[in-house]
C-alpha positions in Angstrom: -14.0 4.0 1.5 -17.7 3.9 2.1 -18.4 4.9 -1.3 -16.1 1.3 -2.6 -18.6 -0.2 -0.2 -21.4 0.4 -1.9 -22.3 -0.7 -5.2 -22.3 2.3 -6.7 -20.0 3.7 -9.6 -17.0 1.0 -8.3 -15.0 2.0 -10.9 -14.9 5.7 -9.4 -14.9 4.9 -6.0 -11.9 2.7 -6.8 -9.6 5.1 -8.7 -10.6 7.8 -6.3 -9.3 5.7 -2.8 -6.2 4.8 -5.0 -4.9 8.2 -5.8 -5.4 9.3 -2.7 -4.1 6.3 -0.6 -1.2 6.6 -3.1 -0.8 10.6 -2.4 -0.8 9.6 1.5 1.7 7.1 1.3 4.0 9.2 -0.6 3.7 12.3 1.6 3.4 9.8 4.8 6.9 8.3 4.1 8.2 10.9 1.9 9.3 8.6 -1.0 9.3 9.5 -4.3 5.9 9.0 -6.9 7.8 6.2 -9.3 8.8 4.1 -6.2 5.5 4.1 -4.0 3.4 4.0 -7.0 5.3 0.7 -8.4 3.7 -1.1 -5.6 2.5 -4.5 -6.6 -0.2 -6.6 -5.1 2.6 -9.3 -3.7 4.3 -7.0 -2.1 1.3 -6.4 -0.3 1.2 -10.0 0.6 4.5 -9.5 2.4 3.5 -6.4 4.6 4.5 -7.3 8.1 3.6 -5.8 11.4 6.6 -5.3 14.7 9.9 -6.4 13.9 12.6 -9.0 14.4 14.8 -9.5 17.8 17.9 -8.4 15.5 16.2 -5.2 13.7 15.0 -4.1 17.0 18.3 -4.3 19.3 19.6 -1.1 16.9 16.3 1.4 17.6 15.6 3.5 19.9 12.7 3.1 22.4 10.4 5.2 20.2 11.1 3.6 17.0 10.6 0.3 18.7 6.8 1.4 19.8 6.3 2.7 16.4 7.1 -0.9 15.0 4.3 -2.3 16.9 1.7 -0.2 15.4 2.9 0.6 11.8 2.9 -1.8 9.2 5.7 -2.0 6.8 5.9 -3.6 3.8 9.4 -3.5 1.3 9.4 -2.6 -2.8 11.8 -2.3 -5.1 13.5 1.3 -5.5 16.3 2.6 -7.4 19.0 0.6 -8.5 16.8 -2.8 -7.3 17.7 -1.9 -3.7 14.4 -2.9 -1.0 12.8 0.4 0.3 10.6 0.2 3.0 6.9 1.4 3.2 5.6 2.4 6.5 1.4 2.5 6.9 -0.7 3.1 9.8 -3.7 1.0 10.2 -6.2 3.3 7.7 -4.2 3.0 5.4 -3.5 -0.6 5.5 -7.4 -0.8 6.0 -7.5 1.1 2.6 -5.3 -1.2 0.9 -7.0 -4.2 1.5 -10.1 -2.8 0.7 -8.7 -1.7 -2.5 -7.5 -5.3 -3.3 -10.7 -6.8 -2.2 -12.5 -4.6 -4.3 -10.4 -4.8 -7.9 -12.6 -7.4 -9.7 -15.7 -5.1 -9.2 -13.8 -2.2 -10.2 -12.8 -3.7 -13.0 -8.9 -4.0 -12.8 -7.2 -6.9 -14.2 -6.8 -10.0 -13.3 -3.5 -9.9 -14.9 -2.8 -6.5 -13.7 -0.7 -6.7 -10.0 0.1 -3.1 -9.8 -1.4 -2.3 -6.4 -2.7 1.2 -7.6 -4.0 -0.6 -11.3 -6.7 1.7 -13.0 -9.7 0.5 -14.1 -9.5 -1.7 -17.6 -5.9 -0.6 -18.1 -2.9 -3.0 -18.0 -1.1 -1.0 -15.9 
């Protein structure tokens, strides 16, 4: 994340955090490559952190603590049905850097895929 920081070689730095923020969140939540990776930049937007009253009253005690410090954010899966991402604060960190960062690694504009490479539409 440092390296992003820094002005140097954005375009590497950026395609380097995004496969492995990308790797993390698939072994994190143990979702499959086509789902996590088809992340898109408002989805993002819509990354919440806790829970609703009604969500809640169904969890256990642990998985109510866990929704106060995991963020979760929801993309489309199989089929068109909402899967939910879970990310700890790093990797939300990482993220937002990433999105921060896509004009000076040259991703673009046009381009909402959250993981975009470098001068490539996708």
């Amino acid at each position: 994340m440092e390296a992003l920081k820094s002005d140097q070689s954005p375009e590497h730095a950026w395609k380097n955090l995004a496969e492995v923020t990308l790797a993390s969140f698939i072994v994190f939540n143990r979702k499959r490559l086509g789902e996590v990776a088809k992340m898109t930049t408002s989805d993002l937007t819509k990354c919440t952190k806790g829970g609703n009253g009604v969500a809640l009253g169904g969890l256990s005690k642990l998985e109510q603590e866990l929704c106060k410090v995991l963020w979760r954010v929801e993309i489309i899966g199989k089929k068109g049905r909402t899967v939910p991402v879970l990310m700890t604060n790093k990797f939300k960190d990482a993220m937002d850097l990433l999105h921060q960062s896509r004009s000076k690694a040259g991703i673009l504009e046009d381009n909402n895929c959250a993981f975009a490479m470098p001068h490539s539409c996708s």
